[in-house]
C-alpha positions in Angstrom: 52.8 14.4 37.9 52.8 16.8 40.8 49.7 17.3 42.7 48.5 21.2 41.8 48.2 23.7 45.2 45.0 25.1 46.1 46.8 28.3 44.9 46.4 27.1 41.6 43.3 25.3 41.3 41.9 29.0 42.5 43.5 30.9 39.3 42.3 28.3 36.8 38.8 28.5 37.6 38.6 32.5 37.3 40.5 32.4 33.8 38.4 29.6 32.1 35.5 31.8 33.5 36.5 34.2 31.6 37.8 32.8 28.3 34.9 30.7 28.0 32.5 34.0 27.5 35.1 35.2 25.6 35.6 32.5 22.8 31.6 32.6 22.4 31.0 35.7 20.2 34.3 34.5 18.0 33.0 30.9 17.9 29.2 32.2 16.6 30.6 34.6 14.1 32.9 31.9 12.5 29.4 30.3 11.7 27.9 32.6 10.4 26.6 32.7 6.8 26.5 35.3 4.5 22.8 36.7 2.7 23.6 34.8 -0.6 24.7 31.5 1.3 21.4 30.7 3.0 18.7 29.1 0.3 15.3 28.1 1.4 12.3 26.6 -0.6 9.0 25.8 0.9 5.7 23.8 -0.8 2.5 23.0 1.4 2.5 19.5 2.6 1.2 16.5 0.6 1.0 13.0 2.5 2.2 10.2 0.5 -0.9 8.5 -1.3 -2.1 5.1 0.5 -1.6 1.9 -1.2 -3.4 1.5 -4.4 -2.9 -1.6 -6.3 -4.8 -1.5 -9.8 -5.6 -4.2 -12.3 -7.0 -4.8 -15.5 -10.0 -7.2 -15.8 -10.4 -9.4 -19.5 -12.3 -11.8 -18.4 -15.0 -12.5 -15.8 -16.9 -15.3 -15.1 -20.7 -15.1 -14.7 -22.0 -18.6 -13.5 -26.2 -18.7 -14.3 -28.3 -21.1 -13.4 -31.6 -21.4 -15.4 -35.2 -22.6 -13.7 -38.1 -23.3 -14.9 -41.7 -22.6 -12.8 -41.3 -25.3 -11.4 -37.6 -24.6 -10.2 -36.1 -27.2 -12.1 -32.8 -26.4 -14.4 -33.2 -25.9 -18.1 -30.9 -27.9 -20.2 -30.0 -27.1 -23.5 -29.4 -23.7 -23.5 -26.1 -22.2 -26.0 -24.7 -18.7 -25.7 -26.9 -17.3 -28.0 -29.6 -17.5 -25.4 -27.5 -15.0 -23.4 -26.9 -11.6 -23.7 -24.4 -9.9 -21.3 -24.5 -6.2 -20.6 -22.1 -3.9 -18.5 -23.4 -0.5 -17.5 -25.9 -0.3 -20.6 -23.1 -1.5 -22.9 -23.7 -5.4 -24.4 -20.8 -6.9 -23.7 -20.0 -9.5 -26.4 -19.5 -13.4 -24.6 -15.8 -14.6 -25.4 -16.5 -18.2 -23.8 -19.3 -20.4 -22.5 -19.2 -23.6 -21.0 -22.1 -26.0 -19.9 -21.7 -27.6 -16.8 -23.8 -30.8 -15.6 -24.6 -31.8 -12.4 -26.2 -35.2 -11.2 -27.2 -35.4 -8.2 -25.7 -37.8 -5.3 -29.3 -40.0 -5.2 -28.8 -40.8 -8.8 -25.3 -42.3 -8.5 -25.5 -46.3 -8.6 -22.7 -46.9 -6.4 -23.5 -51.2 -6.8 -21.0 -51.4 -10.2 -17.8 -49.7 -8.1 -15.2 -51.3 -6.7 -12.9 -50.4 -4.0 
């Protein structure tokens, strides 16, 4: 490949000048769209909702713990001494359960073995 003269390095730069101009208005027009090409829609803005995880509740447990005046538990009691309400409504009791407790100092420990 032959190296190009100054002579012609000076007439390229002119006529690219000039195309380049030129080819612009052509170019702009080719991408042009027509009045029944263009659609728009616009709705106001709604953020996406945060995180929201729901359940439904069948059960719940209410542990009580009956004293007397002098702060000891009662034993003894059934579920028809209790009556459960929720929000004014009485809430019928699907299970009940008694559970003991004996305390640590009333263990005899002498009968176990290890």
């Amino acid at each position: 490949m032959a190296a190009r003269t100054l002579e012609e390095r000076r007439f390229r730069f002119p006529v690219l000048a000039l195309a380049v101009p030129l080819l612009l208005p052509a170019l702009a027009a080719a991408q042009a769209f027509g009045p029944d090409e263009v659609r728009s829609h616009t709705q106001p803005y709604i953020p996406a909702p945060a995180l929201a995880i729901r359940t439904g509740v069948e059960l719940v447990e209410v542990p009580v713990v009956v004293r007397d005046r002098q702060h000891k538990a009662v034993a003894g009691l059934s579920r028809s001494d209790f009556a459960i309400f929720d929000s004014g409504k009485k809430r019928d009791i699907t299970f009940f359960s008694v559970e003991n407790f004996i305390s640590p100092s009333r263990i005899d420990i002498r009968g176990l073995k290890r």
